[in-house]
C-alpha positions in Angstrom: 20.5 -17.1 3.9 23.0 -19.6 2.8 22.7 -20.3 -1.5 20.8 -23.1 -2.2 23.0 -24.7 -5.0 20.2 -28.2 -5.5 17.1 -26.5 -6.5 14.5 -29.1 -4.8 11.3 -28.3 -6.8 13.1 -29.7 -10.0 14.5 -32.7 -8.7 12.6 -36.1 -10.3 9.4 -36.9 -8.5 10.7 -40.3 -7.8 10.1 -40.6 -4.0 6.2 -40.2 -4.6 6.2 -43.9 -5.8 9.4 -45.5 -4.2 8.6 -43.6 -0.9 4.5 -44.0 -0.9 3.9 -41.9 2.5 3.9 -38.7 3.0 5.0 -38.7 6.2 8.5 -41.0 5.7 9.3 -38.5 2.6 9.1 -35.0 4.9 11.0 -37.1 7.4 13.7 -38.5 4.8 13.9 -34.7 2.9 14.0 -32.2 5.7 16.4 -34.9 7.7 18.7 -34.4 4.5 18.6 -29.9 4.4 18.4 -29.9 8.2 20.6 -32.5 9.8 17.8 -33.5 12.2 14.5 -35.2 12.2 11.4 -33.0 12.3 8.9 -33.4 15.1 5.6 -33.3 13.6 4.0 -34.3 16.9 4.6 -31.1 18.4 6.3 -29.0 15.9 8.0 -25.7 17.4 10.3 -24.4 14.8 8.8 -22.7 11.6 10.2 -25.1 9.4 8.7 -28.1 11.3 5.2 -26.2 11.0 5.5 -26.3 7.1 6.1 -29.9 7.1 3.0 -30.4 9.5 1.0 -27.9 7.4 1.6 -30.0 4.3 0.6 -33.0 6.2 -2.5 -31.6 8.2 -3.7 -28.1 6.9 -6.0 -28.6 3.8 -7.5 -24.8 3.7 -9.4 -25.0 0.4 -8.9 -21.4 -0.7 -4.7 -22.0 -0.4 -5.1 -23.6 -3.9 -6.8 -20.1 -5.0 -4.5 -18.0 -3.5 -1.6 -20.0 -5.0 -2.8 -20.0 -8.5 -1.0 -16.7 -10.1 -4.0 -16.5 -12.2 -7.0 -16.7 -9.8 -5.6 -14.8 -7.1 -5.4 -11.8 -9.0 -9.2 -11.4 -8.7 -8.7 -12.3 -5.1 -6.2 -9.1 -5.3 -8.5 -7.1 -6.8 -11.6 -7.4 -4.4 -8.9 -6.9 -1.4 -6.7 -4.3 -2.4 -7.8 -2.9 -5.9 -7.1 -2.9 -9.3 -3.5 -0.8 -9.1 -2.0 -3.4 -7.0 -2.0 -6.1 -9.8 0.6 -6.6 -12.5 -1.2 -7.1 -16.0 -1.8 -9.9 -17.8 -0.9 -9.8 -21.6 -1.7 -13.7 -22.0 -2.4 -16.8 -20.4 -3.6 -20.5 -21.4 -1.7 -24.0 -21.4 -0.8 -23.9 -25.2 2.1 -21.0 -26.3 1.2 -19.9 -29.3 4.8 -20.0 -31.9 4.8 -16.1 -31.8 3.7 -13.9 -29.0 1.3 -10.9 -29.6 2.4 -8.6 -26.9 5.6 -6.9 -26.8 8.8 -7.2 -25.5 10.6 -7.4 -22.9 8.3 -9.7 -20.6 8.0 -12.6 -18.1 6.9 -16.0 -19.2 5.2 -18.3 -15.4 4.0 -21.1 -14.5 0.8 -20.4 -13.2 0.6 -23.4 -10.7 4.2 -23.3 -9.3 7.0 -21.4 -7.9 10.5 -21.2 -9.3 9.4 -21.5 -12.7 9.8 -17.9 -14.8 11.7 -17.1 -17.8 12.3 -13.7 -18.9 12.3 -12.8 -22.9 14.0 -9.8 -24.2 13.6 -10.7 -27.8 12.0 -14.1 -30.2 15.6 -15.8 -29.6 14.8 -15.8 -25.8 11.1 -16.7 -26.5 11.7 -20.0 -28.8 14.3 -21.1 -25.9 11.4 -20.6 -23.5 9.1 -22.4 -25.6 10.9 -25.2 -25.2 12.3 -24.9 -21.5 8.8 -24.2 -19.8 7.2 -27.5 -22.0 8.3 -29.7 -18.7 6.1 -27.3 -16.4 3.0 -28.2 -17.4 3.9 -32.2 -18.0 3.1 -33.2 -14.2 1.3 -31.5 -11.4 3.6 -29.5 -9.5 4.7 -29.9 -5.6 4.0 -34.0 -5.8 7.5 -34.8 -4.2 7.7 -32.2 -1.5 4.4 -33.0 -0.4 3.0 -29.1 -1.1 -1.1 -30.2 -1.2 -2.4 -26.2 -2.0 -0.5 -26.6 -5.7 -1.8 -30.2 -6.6 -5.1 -29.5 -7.9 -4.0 -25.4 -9.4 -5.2 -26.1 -13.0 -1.7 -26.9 -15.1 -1.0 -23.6 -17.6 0.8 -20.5 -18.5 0.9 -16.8 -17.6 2.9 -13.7 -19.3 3.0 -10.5 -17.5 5.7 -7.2 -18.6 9.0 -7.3 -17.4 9.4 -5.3 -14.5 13.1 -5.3 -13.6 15.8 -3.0 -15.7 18.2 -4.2 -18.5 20.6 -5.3 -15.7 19.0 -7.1 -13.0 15.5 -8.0 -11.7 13.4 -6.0 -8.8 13.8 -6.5 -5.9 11.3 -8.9 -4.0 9.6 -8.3 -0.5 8.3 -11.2 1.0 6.3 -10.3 3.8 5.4 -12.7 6.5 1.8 -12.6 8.3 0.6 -14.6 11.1 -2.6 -14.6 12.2 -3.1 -11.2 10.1 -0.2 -9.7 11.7 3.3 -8.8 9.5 5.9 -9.6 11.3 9.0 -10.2 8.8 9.8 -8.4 5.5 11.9 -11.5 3.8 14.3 -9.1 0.8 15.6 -10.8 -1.9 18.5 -9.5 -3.9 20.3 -10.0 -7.3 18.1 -13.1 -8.0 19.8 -13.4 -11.5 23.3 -13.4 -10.2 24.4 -13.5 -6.6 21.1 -14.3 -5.1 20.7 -13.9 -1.6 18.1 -12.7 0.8 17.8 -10.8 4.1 15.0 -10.5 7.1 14.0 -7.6 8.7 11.3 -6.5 11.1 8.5 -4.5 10.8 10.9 -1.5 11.6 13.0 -2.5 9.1 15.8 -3.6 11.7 17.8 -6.8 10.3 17.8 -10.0 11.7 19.5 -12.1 9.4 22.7 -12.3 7.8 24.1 -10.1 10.5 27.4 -10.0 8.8 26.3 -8.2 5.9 26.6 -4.8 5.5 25.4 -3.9 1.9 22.0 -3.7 2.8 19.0 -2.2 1.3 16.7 0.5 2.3 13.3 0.2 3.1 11.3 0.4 0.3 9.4 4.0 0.0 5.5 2.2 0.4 6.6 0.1 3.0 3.7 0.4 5.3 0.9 0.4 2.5 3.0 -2.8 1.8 2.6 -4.4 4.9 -1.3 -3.2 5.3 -1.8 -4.6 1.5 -0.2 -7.9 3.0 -2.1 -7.9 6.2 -5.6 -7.8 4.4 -4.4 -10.6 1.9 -3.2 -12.7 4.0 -5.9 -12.0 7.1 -7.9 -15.8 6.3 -4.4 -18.0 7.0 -2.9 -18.5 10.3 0.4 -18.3 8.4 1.2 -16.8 5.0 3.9 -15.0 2.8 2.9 -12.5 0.5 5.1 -11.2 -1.8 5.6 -7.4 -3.8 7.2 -5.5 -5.7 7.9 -1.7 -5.5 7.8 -0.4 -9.4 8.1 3.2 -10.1 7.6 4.0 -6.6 4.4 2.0 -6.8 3.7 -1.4 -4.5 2.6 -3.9 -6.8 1.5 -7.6 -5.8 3.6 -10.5 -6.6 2.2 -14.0 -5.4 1.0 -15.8 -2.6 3.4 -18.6 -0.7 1.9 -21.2 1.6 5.2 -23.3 2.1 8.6 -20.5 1.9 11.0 -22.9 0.8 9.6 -25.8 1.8 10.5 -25.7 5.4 13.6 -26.8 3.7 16.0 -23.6 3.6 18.4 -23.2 6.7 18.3 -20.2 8.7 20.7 -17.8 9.7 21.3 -17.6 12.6 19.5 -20.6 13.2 17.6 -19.8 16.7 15.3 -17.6 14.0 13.2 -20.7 13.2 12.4 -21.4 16.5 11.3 -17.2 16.9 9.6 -17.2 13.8 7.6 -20.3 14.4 6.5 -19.5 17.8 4.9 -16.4 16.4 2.8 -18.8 14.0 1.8 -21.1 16.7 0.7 -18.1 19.0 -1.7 -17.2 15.9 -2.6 -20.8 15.8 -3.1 -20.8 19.7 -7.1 -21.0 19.4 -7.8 -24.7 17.3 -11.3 -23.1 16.5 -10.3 -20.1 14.9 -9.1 -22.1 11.7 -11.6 -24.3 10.4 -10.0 -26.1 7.7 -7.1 -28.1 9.6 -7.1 -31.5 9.6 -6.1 -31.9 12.9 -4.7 -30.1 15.5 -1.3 -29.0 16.4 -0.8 -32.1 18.0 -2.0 -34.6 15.5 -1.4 -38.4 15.8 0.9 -40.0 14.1 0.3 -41.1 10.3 
């Protein structure tokens, strides 16, 4: 949707101590991206829900699934061994000179946003020194995102995936209540970054000016199957892939898209797309873990 030009993950974590509740930080944040006040009382549009999931939903495998290390074991036992992207390396110290080869794709394994590719050592010393701020605080303090508090603090290096000119293209697939729904496409993420949302029959729904859209990726429906059984706990979760040599391959779990704090397009979608969460979320038995219900009192 519309460029993000502020990105809000790497913006000081000052509010967490000048701001001490929770609550009066999601209020003061999303009243800033959205123009309006979220109602965490009753929230109805999808990017109300994320606020009130930061708040309320304490699922202790969201931490799991969120750790780009751990999950992949996750991945393994739900989908099988092909689906995952190797690991050369991981640990919370970089050595001075890496042992696997080039190109590859330096993480954080306890955050989002946070990836630097090298092509050559040049590229590695800068991201020596670049990704040395990752590790130095827990990650999602400010924007109140609880799953990535506790993800131990460290590294991961996978191959490159993309070509010499641009990166892959990313399909973020949007389940409620084990149910896709959305296939969330991310373009030129190096350049001109933008995304798209389509149905499950690949119909757009966003950005309805554009016309330079993609196709379908060929493994679209082993996709969305792949993202159904991942994502078949959560009354609400993205799950994100790749398609790489005509091969789906998994990319990462997302509990909070954004941070409830990207505007849609048009922008009667979050009210649609959150109605579908809350119809997954109709039964307050059926998900253990919330510390509340969808009409929790006020903090």
């Amino acid at each position: 949707m519309r460029k993000i030009t502020v990105n809000l993950r790497f913006l000081p974590a000052l509010p967490n101590w000048l701001i001490p509740s929770a609550r009066l930080r999601i209020y003061i944040i999303y009243w800033w991206r959205h123009g309006r006040l979220p109602d965490l009382l009753n929230p109805q549009r999808f990017s109300e829900l994320v606020q009130w999931r930061k708040l309320y939903d304490h699922n202790p495998m969201m931490p799991v699934m969120a750790d780009k290390i751990a999950v992949k074991k996750q991945i393994g036992h739900l989908l099988g061994g092909e689906w995952i992207i190797p690991t050369y390396w991981s640990g919370r110290t970089l050595p001075e000179h890496p042992s696997w080869p080039y190109p590859f794709i330096l993480k954080a394994s306890h955050g989002c946003n946070q990836n630097i590719v090298c092509r050559d050592q040049s590229d590695w010393q800068k991201a020596r020194r670049e990704s040395a701020r990752w590790t130095r605080a827990p990650y999602g303090l400010w924007l109140d995102e609880w799953a990535y508090r506790d993800i131990p603090r460290a590294y991961i290096v996978e191959p490159y995936l993309g070509s010499a000119a641009e990166l892959p293209i990313d399909y973020k697939i949007y389940v409620f209540a084990g149910k896709a729904a959305f296939i969330q496409v991310h373009l030129d993420r190096d350049s001109d970054h933008r995304w798209i949302l389509f149905d499950r029959q690949w119909n757009q729904i966003s950005r309805l000016g554009d016309r330079d859209l993609p196709s379908a990726p060929e493994h679209l429906a082993k996709i969305l199957d792949g993202a159904e059984k991942v994502a078949g706990e959560f009354d609400f979760a993205r799950i994100d892939f790749y398609e790489i040599a005509g091969k789906p391959k998994f990319g990462e779990v997302t509990f909070y898209p954004g941070s409830g704090l990207d505007p849609f397009d048009p922008p009667e979608l979050d009210l649609m797309i959150g109605a579908l969460w809350l119809a997954g979320s109709a039964d307050p038995t059926a998900r253990q873990f919330l510390d509340g219900r969808w009409q929790p009192q006020a903090a």
